[in-house]
C-alpha positions in Angstrom: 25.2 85.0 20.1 27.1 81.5 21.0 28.7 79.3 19.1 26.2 77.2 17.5 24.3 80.4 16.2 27.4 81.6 15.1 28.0 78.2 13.3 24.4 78.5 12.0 24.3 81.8 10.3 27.6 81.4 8.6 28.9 79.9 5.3 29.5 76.7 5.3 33.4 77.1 3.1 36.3 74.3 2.4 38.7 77.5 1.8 41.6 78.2 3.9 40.9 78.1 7.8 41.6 81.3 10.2 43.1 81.1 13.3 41.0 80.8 15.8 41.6 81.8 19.4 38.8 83.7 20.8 35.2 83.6 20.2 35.3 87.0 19.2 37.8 86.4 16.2 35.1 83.9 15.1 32.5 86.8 15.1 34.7 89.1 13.7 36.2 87.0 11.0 33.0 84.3 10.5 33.7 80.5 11.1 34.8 77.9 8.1 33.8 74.7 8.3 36.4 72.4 9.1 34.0 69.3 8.8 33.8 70.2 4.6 38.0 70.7 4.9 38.3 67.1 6.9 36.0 65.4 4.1 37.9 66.9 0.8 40.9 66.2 2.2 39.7 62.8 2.5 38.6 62.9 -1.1 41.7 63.7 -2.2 43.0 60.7 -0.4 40.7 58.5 -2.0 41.2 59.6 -5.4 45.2 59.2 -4.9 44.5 55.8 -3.7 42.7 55.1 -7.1 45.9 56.6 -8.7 48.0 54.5 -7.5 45.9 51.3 -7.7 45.6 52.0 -11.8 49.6 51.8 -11.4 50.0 48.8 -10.2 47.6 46.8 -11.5 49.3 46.9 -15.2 52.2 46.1 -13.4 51.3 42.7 -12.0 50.2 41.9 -15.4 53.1 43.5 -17.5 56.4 41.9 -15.4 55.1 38.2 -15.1 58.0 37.4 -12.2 55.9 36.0 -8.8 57.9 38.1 -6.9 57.1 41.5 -8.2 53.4 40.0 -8.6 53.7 39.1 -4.3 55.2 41.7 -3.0 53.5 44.6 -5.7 50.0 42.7 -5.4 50.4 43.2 -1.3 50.9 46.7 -1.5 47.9 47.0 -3.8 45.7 45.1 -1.4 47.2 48.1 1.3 46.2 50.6 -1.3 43.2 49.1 -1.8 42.5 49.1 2.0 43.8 53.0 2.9 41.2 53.7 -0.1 38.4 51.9 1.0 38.7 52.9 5.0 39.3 56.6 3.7 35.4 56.0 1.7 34.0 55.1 4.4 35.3 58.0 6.6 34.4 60.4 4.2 30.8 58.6 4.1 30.6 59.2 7.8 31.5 63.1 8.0 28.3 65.1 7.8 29.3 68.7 7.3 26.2 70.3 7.0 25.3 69.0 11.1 22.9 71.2 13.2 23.9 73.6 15.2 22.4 71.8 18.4 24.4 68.1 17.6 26.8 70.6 16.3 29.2 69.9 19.8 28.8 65.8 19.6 30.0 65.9 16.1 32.8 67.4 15.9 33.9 65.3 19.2 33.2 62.4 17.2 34.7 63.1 13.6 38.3 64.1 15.5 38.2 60.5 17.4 38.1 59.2 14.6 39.9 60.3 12.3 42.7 60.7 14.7 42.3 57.1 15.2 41.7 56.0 11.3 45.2 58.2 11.3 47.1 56.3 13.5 46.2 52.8 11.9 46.6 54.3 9.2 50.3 54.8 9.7 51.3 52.0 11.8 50.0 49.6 8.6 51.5 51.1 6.5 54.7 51.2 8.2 54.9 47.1 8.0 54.3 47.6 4.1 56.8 49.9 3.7 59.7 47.0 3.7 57.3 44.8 1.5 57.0 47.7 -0.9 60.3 48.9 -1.1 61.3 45.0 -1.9 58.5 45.2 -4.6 60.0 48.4 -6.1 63.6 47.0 -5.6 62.6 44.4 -7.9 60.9 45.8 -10.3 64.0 48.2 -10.9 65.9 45.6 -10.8 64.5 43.7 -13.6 63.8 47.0 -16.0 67.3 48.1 -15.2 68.9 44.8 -15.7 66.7 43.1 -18.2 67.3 39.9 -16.3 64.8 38.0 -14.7 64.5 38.5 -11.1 67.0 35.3 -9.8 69.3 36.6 -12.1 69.6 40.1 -11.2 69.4 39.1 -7.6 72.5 36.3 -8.3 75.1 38.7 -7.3 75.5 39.7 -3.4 75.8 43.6 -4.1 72.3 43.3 -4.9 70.7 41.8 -1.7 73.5 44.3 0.3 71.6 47.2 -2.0 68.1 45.6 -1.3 68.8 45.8 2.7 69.8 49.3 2.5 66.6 50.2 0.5 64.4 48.6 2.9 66.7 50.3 5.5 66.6 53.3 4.2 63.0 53.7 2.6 61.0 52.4 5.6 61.9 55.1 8.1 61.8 57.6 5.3 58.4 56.8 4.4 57.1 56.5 7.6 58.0 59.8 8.7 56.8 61.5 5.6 53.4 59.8 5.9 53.1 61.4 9.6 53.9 64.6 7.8 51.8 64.4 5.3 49.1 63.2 7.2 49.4 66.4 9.9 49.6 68.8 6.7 47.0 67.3 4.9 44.8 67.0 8.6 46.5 68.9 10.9 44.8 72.2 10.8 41.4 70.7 10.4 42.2 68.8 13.7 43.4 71.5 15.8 40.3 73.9 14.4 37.9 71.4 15.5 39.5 71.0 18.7 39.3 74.4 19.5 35.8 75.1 18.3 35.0 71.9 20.4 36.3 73.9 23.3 34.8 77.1 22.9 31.3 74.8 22.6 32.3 73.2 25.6 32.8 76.5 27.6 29.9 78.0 26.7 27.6 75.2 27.3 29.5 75.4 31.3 28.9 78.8 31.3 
């Protein structure tokens, strides 16, 4: 039996992934379908994105100051934008593919989400210094009770405010990359190597 039999005759399933290094631990152990793990994992994204959009959109309205409305309303139009590229991803993803286009799939849902990854991160690494000044502000202002020229008067508070976006970018952007790999990681490499197994069978 190859592959795409296997593939065929087994439950589809978003639980937890095997290892898999030999086609006859798939046999032994039956094959989960990382397509259905890719796409939850995606709808989890979305619905986070959704989250956090319901956060700041009271928050633009509440704290009338046009700088916490610029730099909060740009990281909602980046929220808004992770969302609506992670929809449209999860549109794409078709776990339920034959077992004959089973091969040209797979090759195609790891390019791109690899690639909606990456863009994914490097975006959001120049909003990371635009929301951490958002944030910065808005703490500011709740803490202070002051308006934002007021609270932003003194010069501790723009040293503070560099060290935040100092701090906070590089922070975040590493802990997006991990979060992205745990979220996707597995999912990725089990596709990869079901990709190759495909691959060496169809040679052989």
């Amino acid at each position: 039996m190859n592959l795409q039999e296997i593939w065929k005759a087994t439950e589809a399933s978003s639980e937890q992934l095997p290892e898999i290094k030999s086609l006859a631990q798939i046999q032994s152990h039956g094959l989960k379908n990382p397509l259905k793990k890719a796409k939850n994992m995606l709808g989890k994204n979305i619905i986070f994105s959704i989250i956090i959009c319901l956060i700041y959109i009271p928050i633009i309205f509440i704290y009338q100051f046009w700088q916490i409305q610029l730099f909060i309303g740009i990281t909602l139009i980046f929220t808004i934008w992770a969302g609506w590229t992670a929809f449209d991803l999860y549109r794409s993803i078709k776990p339920n593919v034959s077992a004959d286009n089973l091969l040209n799939e797979l090759k195609r849902v790891v390019s791109t989400l690899n690639q909606w990854i990456k863009v994914q991160i490097k975006v959001a690494l120049l909003i990371y210094p635009i929301s951490a000044t958002g944030g910065y502000f808005l703490g500011g202002v709740i803490g202070s009770g002051k308006n934002v020229e007021e609270f932003m008067s003194k010069p501790i508070a723009l040293y503070a405010l560099i060290i935040s976006i100092l701090v906070l970018t590089p922070t975040g952007y590493f802990l997006s990359k991990w979060l992205f790999h745990k979220s996707f990681g597995k999912s990725i490499e089990q596709m990869n190597k079901i990709i190759a197994e495909l691959t060496e069978t169809e040679n052989s």
